[in-house]
C-alpha positions as CSV (number, residue, x, y, z in Angstrom):
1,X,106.2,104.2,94.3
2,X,105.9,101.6,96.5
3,X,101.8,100.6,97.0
4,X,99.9,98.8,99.5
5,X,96.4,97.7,98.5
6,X,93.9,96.6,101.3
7,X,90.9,97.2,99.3
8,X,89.8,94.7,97.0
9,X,90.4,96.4,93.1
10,X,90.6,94.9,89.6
11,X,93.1,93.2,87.5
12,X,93.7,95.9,85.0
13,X,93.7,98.3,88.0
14,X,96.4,96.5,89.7
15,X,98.6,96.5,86.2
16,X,98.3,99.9,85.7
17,X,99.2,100.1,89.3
18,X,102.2,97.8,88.7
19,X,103.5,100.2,85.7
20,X,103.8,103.0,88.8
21,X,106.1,100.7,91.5
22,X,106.1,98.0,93.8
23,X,102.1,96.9,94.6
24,X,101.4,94.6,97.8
25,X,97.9,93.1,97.2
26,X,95.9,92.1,100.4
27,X,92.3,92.6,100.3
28,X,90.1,92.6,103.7
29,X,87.9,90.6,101.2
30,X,90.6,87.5,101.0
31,X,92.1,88.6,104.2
32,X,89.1,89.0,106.2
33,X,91.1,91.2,108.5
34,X,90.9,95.3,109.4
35,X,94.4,96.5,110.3
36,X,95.1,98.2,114.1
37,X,96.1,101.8,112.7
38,X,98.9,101.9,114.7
39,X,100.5,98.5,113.5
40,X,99.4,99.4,110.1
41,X,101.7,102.9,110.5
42,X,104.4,100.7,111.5
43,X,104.6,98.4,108.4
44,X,104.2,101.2,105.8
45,X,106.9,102.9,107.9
46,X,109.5,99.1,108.1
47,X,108.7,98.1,104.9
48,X,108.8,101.7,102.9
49,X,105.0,101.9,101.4
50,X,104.4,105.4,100.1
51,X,100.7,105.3,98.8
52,X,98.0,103.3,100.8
53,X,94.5,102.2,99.2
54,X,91.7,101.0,101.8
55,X,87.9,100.6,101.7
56,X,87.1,99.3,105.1
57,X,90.5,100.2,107.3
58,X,90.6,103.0,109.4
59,X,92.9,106.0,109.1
60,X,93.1,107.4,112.5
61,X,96.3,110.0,113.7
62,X,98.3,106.5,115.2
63,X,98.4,105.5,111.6
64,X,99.9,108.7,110.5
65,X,102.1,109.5,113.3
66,X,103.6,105.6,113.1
67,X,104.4,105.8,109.3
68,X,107.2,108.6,110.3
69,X,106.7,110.4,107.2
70,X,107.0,107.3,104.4
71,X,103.4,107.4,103.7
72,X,103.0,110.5,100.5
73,X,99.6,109.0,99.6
74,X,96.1,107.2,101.0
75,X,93.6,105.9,99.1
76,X,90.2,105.4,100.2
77,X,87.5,103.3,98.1
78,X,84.2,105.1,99.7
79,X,82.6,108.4,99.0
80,X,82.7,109.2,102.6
81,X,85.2,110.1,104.9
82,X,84.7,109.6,108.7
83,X,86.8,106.8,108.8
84,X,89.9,109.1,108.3
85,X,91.7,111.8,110.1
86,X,92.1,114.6,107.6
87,X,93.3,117.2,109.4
88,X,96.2,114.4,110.7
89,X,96.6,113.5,107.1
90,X,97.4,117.0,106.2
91,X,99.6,117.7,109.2
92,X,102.0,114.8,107.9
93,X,101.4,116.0,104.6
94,X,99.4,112.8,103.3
95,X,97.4,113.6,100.3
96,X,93.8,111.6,101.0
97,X,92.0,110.9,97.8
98,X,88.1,109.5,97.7
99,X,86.0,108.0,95.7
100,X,82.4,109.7,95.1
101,X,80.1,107.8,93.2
102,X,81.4,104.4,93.0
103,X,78.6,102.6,94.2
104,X,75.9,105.2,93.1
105,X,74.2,102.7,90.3
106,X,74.9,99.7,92.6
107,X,73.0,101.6,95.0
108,X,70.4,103.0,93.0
109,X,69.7,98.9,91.6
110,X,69.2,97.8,94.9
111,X,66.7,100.0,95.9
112,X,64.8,99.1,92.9
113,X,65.0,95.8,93.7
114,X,64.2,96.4,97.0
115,X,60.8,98.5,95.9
116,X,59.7,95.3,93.5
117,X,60.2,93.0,96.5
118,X,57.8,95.1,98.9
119,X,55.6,95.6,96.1
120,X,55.2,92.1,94.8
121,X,56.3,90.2,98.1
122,X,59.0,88.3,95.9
123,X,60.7,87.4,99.2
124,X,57.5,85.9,101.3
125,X,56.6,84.3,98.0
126,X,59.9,82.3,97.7
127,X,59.9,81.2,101.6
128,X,56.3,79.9,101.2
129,X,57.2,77.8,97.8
130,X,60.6,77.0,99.4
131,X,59.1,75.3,102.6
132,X,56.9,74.1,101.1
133,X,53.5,75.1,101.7
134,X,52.5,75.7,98.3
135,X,50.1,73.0,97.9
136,X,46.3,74.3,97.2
137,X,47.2,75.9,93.6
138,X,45.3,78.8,94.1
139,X,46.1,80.2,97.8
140,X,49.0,81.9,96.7
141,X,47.2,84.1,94.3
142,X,45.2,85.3,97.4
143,X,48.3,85.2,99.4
144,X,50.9,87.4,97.4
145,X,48.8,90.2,95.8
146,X,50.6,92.7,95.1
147,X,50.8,95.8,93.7
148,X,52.0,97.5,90.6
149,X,54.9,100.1,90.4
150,X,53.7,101.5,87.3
151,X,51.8,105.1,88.4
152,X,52.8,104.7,92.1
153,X,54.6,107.5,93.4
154,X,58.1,107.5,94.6
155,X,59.6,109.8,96.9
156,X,63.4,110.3,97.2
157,X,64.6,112.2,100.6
158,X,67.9,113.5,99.5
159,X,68.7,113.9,95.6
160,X,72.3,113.1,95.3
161,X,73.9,110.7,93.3
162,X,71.8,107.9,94.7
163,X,69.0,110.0,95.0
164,X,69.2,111.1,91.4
165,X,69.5,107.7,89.9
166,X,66.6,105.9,92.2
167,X,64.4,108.5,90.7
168,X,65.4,107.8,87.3
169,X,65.2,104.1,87.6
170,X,61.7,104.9,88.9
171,X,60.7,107.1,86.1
172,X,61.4,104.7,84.0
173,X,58.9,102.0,85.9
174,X,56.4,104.6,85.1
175,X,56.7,106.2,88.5
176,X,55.8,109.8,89.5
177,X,58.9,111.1,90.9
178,X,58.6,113.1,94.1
179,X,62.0,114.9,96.2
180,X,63.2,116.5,99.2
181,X,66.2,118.3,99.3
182,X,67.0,121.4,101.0
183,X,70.0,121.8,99.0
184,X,68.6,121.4,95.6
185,X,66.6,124.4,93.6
186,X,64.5,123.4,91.4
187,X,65.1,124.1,87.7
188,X,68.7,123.1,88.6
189,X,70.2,119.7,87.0
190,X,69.8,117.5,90.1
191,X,66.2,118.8,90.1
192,X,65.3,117.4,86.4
193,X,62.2,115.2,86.0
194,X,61.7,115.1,89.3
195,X,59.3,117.1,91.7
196,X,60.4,119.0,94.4
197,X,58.4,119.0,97.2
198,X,58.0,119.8,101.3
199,X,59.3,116.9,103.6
200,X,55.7,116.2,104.9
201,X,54.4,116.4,101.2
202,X,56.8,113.3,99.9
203,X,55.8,111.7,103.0
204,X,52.2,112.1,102.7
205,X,51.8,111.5,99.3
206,X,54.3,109.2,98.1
207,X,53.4,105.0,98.3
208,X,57.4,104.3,98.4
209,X,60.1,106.0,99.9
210,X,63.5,105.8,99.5
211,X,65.6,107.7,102.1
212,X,69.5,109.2,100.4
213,X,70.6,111.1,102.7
214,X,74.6,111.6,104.8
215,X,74.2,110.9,108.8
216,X,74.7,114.3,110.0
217,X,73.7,116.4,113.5
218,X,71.3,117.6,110.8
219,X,69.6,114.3,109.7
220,X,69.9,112.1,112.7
221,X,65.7,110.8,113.6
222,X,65.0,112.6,110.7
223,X,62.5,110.3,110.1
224,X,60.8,110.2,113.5
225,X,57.6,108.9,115.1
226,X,55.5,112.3,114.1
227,X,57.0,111.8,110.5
228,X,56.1,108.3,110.0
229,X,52.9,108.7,111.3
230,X,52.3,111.2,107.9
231,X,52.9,108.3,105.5
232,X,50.3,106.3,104.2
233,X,49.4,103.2,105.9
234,X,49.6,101.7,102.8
235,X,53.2,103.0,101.9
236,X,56.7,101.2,102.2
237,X,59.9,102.7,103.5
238,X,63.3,101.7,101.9
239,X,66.9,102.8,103.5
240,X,69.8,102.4,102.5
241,X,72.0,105.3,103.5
242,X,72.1,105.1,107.8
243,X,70.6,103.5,110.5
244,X,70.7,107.0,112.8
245,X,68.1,108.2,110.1
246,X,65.2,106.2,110.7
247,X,64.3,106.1,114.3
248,X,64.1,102.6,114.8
249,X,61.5,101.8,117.8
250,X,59.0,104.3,116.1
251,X,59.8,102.3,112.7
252,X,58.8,98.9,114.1
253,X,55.5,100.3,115.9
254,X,54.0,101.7,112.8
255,X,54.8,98.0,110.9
256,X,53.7,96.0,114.0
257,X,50.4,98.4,114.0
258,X,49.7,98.7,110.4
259,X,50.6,102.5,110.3
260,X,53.1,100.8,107.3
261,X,52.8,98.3,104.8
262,X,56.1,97.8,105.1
263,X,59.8,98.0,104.9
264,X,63.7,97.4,103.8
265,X,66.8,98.2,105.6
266,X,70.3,97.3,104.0
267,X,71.8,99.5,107.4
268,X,71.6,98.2,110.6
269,X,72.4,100.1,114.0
270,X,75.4,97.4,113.9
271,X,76.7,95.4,111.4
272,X,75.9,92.3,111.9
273,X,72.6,92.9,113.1
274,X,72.4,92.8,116.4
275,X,70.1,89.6,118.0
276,X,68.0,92.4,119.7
277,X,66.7,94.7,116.8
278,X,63.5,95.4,116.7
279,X,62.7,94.7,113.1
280,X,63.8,90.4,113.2
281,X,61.1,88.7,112.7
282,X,58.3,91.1,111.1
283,X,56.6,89.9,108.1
284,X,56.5,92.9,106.3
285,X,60.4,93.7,106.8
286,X,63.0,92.6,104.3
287,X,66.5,93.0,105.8
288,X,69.1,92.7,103.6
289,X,73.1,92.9,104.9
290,X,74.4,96.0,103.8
291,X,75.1,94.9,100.2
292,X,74.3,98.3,98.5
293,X,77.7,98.9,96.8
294,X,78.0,94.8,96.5
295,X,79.3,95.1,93.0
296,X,81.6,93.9,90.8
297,X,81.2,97.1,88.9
298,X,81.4,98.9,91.8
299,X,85.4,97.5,92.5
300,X,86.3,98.2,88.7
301,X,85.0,101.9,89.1
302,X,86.7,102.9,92.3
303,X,89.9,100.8,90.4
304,X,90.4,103.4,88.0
305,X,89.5,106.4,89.8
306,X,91.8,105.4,92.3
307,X,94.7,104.8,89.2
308,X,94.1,107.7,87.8
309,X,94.2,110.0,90.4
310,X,97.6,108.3,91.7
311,X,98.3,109.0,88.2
312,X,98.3,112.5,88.1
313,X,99.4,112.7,91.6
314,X,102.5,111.2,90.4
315,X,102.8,113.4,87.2
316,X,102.6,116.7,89.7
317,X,99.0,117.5,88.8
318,X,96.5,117.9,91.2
319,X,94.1,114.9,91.9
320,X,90.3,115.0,90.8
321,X,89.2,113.6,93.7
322,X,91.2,115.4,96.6
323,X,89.7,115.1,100.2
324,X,92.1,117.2,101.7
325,X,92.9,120.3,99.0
326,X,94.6,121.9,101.9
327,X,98.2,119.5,101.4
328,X,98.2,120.6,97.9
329,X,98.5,123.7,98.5
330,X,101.2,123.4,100.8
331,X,102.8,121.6,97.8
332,X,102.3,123.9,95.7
C-alpha cells in the first residue's frame, strides 16, 4: 500500500507503517502547509497513494472525486469529523477511520492546569515577578491570594471522555464532583463518583466549571447570559471544547462586572484570536492557544490506532474505529 502521511505521527508508527508499503511523510507541523482538496485528490490520484492520514487537512468531495478511485483508505488524527465528507467518502468507496480519545488525558491535564492557574493566579503572579514589580516583599502575598482546590466543587458539563477524566483528576484534588449530561444515567459507568445533577444546579453550585461538550444545533449559547448569571460571582469558567458554546459578549460582561471571578478559553471564535475579541486584555482571563491535545503522547496514541486499524483493514477485518460503517458493508 502506498501511504501518504500529512499528520505529524511517531517513529515506531511510521516503521510499522513502512512494513505495509511505500510511506510519504509530510507533516503540516514541518510543512506548515494545509493542502487545497482538490490538488490534494490530484497527487494521490498521479502519484498512486491508496491510504491518506491527516489531522488538520480537509476532506471535502473535490478531494475524493480528484483521486479517480486510487484513494482505498483516509486517515484522520481527531475524534471528530466535520472536516470530512463521509457520505462522499462512501460514494467512492473510501473507508474513513477516526481517532476517539487521543487527546482525552491531554485534554483532561490542561484543564487541571487551567483550574490551578485561576485558583492560585500562577499566571498574574509570574507577569508581576517577570516585569518586575516585585519589590516590597510582602505585596504579593496580599496581591495573589488564592484559593484552594481541595473541597471546592467542580462541575463538568458533558461527561465524555474529557468529561470523565477532568472529574477524576478533580476527585483526586479532593474536589466534589458535580455533572450534566443529558445522555448519561446515573448508576451507569460514565456516571461513577460523580454527581449527576440539573444544568442550573452545576451552575449554581459549583466554584469551577469546566465545559465538555460537541458544537451541535443543540449546544450552540448553551452557556448564555441568563446561565451565566446563575454562577457564583466567585466561580471560574474553563472551556476547552468550542467557542459557539459560551456566548462570548455575555462572557466578557459578567468578568468586566464581577458577575465572575474568572476564566480560561483554549478555543477562540478564530484561530488565531482575532485582534477584536472581547476577552484581550481582562485581568481575570487566561487565554491559552488551543493547545489542549498539544501532546507528545497524544501523536504516539493516534500513531497506533491509526497502524492498527490500517492493519486490520489490510488483513480484511473490519476497522475498530470506522467512521463510515456503511463502505464496509458494501465490501462485505
Amino acid at each position: 500500500m502506498n501511504i501518504l502521511v500529512l499528520a505529524p505521527f511517531s517513529t515506531d508508527g511510521l516503521a510499522a507503517l513502512g512494513g505495509l508499503g511505500t510511506v510519504a511523510y509530510e507533516p503540516w507541523t514541518r510543512t506548515l502547509r494545509l493542502h487545497d482538496p482538490e490538488e490534494l485528490g490530484l497527487r494521490l490520484r498521479e502519484e498512486g497513494f491508496q491510504a491518506l492520514v491527516v489531522e488538520s487537512d480537509f476532506l471535502f468531495e473535490e478531494l475524493f472525486d480528484a483521486a479517480g478511485g486510487v484513494l482505498r483508505l483516509a486517515a484522520i488524527c481527531r475524534a471528530a469529523l466535520n472536516q470530512v465528507d463521509l457520505e462522499s467518502a462512501t460514494a467512492h468507496g473510501v473507508t474513513v477511520l477516526h481517532t476517539p480519545g487521543r487527546n482525552a488525558q491531554a485534554v483532561a491535564e490542561l484543564v487541571l492546569g487551567l483550574v490551578l492557574s485561576l485558583a492560585r493566579h500562577i499566571p498574574q503572579a509570574h507577569g508581576y515577578v517577570g516585569a518586575g514589580h516585585w519589590e516590597e516583599p510582602t505585596e504579593a502575598y496580599r496581591l495573589f491570594q488564592g484559593r484552594e482546590v481541595a473541597g471546592a466543587t467542580l462541575g463538568t458539563i458533558g461527561l465524555g471522555e474529557i468529561g470523565k477524566r477532568v472529574a477524576r483528576l478533580g476527585r483526586g484534588m479532593g474536589m466534589r464532583t458535580l455533572a450534566y449530561d443529558p445522555y448519561v444515567r446515573a448508576g451507569t459507568r460514565g456516571a461513577m463518583g460523580v454527581t449527576l445533577a440539573s444544568l442550573e444546579t452545576v451552575l449554581r453550585e459549583s466554584d469551577f466549571i469546566t465545559v465538555h461538550v460537541p458544537e451541535t444545533s443543540e449546544t450552540e449559547g448553551l452557556l448564555n447570559a441568563e446561565r451565566l448569571r446563575v454562577m457564583r460571582p466567585t466561580a471560574y469558567l474553563v472551556n476547552v471544547t468550542s467557542p459557539a458554546v459560551v456566548d462570548a459578549e455575555a462572557l466578557s460582561a459578567a468578568l468586566r462586572d464581577g458577575g465572575l471571578a474568572g476564566a480560561a478559553m483554549d478555543v477562540h471564535e478564530a484561530h488565531p484570536i482575532p485582534p477584536t475579541s472581547l476577552l484581550l486584555g481582562l485581568p481575570n482571563v487566561i487565554l491559552t492557544p488551543h493547545i489542549g491535545g498539544a501532546t507528545a503522547e497524544t501523536v504516539q496514541r493516534h500513531s497506533q490506532m491509526v497502524v492498527n486499524d490500517i492493519q486490520r483493514f489490510l488483513a480484511g477485518k473490519r476497522p475498530r474505529h470506522l467512521a463510515n460503517p456503511e463502505v464496509w458493508s458494501r465490501r462485505a
